[in-house]
PAGUMAR-966023 format. One record per residue (C-alpha): y negated, z negated, x negated. Coordinates in steps of 0.25 Angstrom, whole numbers, m for minus. Layout:
       Y       Z       X
       Y       Z       X
...
This chain:
       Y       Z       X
      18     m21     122
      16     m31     109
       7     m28      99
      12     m25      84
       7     m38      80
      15     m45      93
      28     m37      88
      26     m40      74
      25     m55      77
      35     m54      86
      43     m48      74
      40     m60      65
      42     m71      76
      55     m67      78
      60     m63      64
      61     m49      65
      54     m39      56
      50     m45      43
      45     m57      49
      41     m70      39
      50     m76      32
      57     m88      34
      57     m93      19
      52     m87       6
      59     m76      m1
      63     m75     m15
      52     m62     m17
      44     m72     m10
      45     m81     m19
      43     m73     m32
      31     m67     m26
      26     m81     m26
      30     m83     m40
      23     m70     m45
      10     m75     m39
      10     m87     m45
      11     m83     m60
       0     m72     m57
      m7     m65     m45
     m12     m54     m56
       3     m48     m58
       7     m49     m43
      m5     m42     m38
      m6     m30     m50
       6     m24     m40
      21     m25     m38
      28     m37     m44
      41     m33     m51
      50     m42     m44
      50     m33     m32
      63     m24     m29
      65     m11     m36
      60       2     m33
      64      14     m40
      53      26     m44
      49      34     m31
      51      48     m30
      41      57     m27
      29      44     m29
      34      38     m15
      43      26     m15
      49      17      m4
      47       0      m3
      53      m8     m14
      68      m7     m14
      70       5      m8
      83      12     m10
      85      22     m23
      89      34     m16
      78      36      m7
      68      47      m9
      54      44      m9
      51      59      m5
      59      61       8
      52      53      14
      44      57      30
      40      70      32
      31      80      41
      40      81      55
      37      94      62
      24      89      70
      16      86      57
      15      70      59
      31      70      62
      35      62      51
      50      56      47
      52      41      43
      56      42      28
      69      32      26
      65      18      22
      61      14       9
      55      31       8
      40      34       8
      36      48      15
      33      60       8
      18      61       6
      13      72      16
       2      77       7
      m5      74      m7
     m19      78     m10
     m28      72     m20
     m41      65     m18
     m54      65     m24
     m58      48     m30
     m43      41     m24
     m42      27     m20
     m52      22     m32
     m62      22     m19
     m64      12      m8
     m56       4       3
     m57      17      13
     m57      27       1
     m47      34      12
     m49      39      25
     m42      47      37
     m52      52      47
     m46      61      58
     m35      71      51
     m43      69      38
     m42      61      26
     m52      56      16
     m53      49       3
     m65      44      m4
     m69      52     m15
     m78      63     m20
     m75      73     m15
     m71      68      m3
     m61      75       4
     m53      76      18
     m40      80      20
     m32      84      31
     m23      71      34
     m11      79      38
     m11      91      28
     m19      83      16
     m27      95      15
     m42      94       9
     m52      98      24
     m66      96      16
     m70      90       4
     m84      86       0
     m92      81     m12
    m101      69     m15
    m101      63      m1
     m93      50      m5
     m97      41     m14
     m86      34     m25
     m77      24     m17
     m84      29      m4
     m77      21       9
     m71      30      19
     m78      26      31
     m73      35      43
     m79      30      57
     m80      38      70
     m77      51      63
     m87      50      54
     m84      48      38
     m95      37      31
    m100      38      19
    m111      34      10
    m119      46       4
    m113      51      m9
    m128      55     m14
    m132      39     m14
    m142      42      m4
    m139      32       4
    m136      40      14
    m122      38      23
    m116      51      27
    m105      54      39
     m94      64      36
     m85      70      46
     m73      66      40
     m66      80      47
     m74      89      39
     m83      82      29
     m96      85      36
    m108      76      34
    m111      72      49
    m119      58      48
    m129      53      38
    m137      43      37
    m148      40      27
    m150      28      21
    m155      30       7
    m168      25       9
    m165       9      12
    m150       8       7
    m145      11      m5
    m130      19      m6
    m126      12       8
    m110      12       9
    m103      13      23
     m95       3      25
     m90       2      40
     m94      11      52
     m91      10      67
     m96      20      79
    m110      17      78
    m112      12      63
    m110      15      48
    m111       2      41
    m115       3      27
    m119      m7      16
    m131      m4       6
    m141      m9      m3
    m156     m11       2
    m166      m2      m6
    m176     m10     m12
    m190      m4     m16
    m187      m2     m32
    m172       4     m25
    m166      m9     m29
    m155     m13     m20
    m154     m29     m19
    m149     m31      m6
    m137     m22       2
    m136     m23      18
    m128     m19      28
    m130     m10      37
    m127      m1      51
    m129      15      51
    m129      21      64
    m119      33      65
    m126      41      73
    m140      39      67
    m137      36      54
    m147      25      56
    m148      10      51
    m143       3      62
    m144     m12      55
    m145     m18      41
    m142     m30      34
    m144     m37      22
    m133     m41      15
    m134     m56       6
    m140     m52      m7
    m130     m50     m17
    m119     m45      m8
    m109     m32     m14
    m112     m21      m9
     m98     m15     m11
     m84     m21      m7
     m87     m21       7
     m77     m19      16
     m78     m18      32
     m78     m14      45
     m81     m15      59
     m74     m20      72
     m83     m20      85
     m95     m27      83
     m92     m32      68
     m94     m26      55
     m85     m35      46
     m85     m32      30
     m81     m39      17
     m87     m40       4
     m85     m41     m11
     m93     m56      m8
     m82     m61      m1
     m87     m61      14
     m83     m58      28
     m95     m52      34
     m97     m46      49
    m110     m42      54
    m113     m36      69
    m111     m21      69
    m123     m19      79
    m134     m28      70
    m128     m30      58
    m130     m47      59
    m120     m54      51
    m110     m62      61
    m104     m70      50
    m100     m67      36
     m89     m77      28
     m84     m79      13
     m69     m77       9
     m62     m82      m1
     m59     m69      m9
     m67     m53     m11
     m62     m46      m1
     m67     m30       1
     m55     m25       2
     m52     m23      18
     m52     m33      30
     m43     m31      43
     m49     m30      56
     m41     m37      70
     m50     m40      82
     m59     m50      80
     m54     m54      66
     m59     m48      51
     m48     m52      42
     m49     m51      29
     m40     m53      14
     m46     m66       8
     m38     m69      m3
     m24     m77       1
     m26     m77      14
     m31     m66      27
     m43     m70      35
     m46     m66      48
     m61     m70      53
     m67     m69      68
     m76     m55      68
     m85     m64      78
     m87     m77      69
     m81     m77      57
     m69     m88      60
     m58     m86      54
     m45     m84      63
     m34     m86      55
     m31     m84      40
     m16     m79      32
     m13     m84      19
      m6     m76       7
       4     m83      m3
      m4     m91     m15
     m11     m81     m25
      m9     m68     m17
     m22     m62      m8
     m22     m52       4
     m26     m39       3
     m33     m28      13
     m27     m34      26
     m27     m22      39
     m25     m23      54
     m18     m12      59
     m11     m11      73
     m16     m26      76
      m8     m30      64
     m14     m35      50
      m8     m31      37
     m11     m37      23
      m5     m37       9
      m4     m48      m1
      m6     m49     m16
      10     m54     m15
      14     m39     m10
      15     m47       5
      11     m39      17
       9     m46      30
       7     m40      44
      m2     m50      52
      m8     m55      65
     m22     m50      65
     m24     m60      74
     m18     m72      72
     m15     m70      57
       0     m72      58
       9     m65      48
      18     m53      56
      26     m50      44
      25     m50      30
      32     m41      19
      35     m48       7
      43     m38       0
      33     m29      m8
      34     m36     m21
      38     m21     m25
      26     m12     m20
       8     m17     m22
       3     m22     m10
      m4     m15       2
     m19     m15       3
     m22      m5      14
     m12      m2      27
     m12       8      38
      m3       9      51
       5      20      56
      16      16      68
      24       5      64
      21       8      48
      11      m1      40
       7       6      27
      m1      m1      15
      m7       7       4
      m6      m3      m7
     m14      m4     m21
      m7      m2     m33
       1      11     m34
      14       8     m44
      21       1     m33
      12       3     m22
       7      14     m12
       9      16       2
      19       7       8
      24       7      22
      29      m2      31
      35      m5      44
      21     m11      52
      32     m20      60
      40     m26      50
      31     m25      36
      45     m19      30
      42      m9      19
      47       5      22
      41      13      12
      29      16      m1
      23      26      m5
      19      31     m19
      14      43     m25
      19      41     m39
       5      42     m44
       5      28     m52
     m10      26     m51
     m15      11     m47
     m25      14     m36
     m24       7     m23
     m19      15     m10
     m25      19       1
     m16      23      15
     m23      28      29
     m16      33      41
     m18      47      49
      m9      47      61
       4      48      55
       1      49      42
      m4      41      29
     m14      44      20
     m13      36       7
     m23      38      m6
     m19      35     m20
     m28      35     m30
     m32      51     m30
     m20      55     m22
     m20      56      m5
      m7      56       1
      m3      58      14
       9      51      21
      19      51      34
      16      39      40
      30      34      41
């Protein structure tokens, strides 16, 4: 049986399923034209020469063009098992399952939402689980997470820095919101900040304590998970930010980003630096993770370098003036958007374009996707003609978005939970079908 990157391609070779195409379209075109007289106006969100959409009803809304009469509220609903849910017709977003508001919104961090087990979580004080299925509040507490806190959920166990500025770091049970991990650190780092964790490690980034409590210099560095222990530290260059970090860890490498520009992986059991590299561009947001391979949004073009050595393996290049944003693998497929309202699905591996959707002019673009089945969805930045879009993960087609109406201008969040979706807009949670 072939793979969803071999059927995709196969899909694209022979034409079929929204494949390149052959010559440049007259959207296409007057994409280009728009980017030429000013990147500013194109990347501030939809770009009026899009086709028309009339005003949803109900806050939800279908792909641009989508026929008059539909109604955005009839869209999936619960079947009789609970996770039963019916296919809305095209061009129709499903009925949200549940609302419920949440404490600080999507102001926080990359991972300011979280699902752990049947329970979801938003960054915030105070922070809160709900059920996933009901939306139901299951505990709440006060002053554990700090402002902007990263959600950092790794073998059942919820990460965060102490909300006392202790130093300590303190494991939750995301279940019932228990303390059942902590370790101190107070007296040699100052406000250490998880920022990746595996099986045996929370990996964290703090500033060295100097004698007159000055903090010159920040390292990074390994706690273990069962001992709360320092397992390793390393310095970090002099000068480096401690915030805009982004990373994670695959096998024997812990791979982050920085607001300095760099590509940096260290061995996870010794903390020594196997290579570091500059790109062209800041780039904090999130990297994709396929194999062997970081890649990573650096400016016009995607980047994937070798986890062993740093080589680069192949590169992808955007249209002139437009950038990548926040590329994902999901399923053994990478997705990533464009500041021209393009999305591809590529080869991880080999870089090669599967498909691209070209027709978005109408809607902001993706910066954060999850997979459910066959459907790809993108939460997207800007709200006014954004929200959460759906497409068919095959073809890229656009089937359907989703707004709540609310008009505010924060970026979206979206996380799967079996067949569900949980998305975050500014203060509002909304739960989803995931059709």
């Amino acid at each position: 049986m072939r793979t969803r990157t071999e059927r995709t391609a196969a899909a694209v070779e022979t034409g079929t399923h929204g494949g390149e195409r052959s010559g440049p379209s007259r959207r296409r075109l007057l994409r280009l034209a728009g980017t030429g007289l000013g990147l500013a106006a194109l990347g501030a969100g939809a770009w009026g020469c899009g086709p028309a959409e009339g005003p949803a009803a109900g806050g939800t809304s279908g792909p641009p063009g989508a026929g008059k009469g539909s109604d955005a509220r009839t869209g999936a609903t619960p079947g009789a098992e609970g996770d039963a849910f019916t296919t809305p017709p095209p061009g129709t977003a499903p009925r949200p399952l549940w609302q419920a508001e949440a404490a600080t919104g999507s102001f926080g961090a990359l991972d300011a939402l979280a699902v752990a087990g049947d329970v979801v979580l938003v960054s915030g004080d105070p922070l809160v689980g709900r059920n996933v299925v009901t939306g139901k509040e299951v505990w709440s507490r006060a002053e554990v997470a700090v402002p902007g806190a990263k959600l950092l959920v790794s073998g059942g166990t919820l990460y965060l820095a102490s909300a006392r500025y202790d130093g300590d770091l303190v494991g939750l049970d995301p279940a019932t919101g228990e303390e059942t991990w902590r370790s101190r650190l107070g007296r040699r780092f100052s406000q250490p900040r998880p920022i990746a964790a595996d099986e045996r490690h929370v990996y964290v980034l703090a500033g060295i304590l100097e004698k007159d409590f000055s903090t010159p210099h920040n390292v990074i560095a390994a706690i273990d998970t069962t001992s709360g222990k320092t397992v390793w530290q390393e310095r970090r260059d002099a000068g480096t930010e401690e915030f805009g970090v982004t990373a994670q860890v695959v096998g024997r490498h812990l791979v982050y980003t920085d607001y300095r520009e760099n590509v940096t992986v260290r061995d996870t059991a010794t903390g020594r630096q196997v290579w570091t590299k500059k790109i062209g561009r800041s780039n904090s947001g999130r990297f994709a993770v396929h194999g062997d391979l970081a890649v990573v949004a650096d400016g016009q073009r995607l980047r994937a370098f070798a986890l062993a050595d740093g080589a680069e393996r192949w590169s992808l290049a955007t249209e002139e003036f437009t950038r990548f944003h926040d590329p994902a693998v999901l399923d053994g497929v990478l997705y990533a958007a464009d500041s021209s309202h393009v999305l591809r699905a590529v080869d991880p591996a080999k870089g090669r374009t599967l498909w691209r959707n070209d027709d978005l002019l109408g809607v902001a673009y993706p910066w954060q996707f999850a997979l459910v089945g066959g459907t790809l969805y993108g939460a997207t930045e800007l709200d006014d003609k954004g929200g959460v879009l759906a497409f068919d993960a095959r073809t890229g087609k656009h089937r359907w978005r989703y707004n709540d109406g609310s008009g505010g201008f924060e970026r979206w969040y979206v996380v799967p939970s079996g067949k569900r979706l949980v998305a975050l807009h500014g203060k509002r949670l909304t739960a989803l079908p995931a059709v």
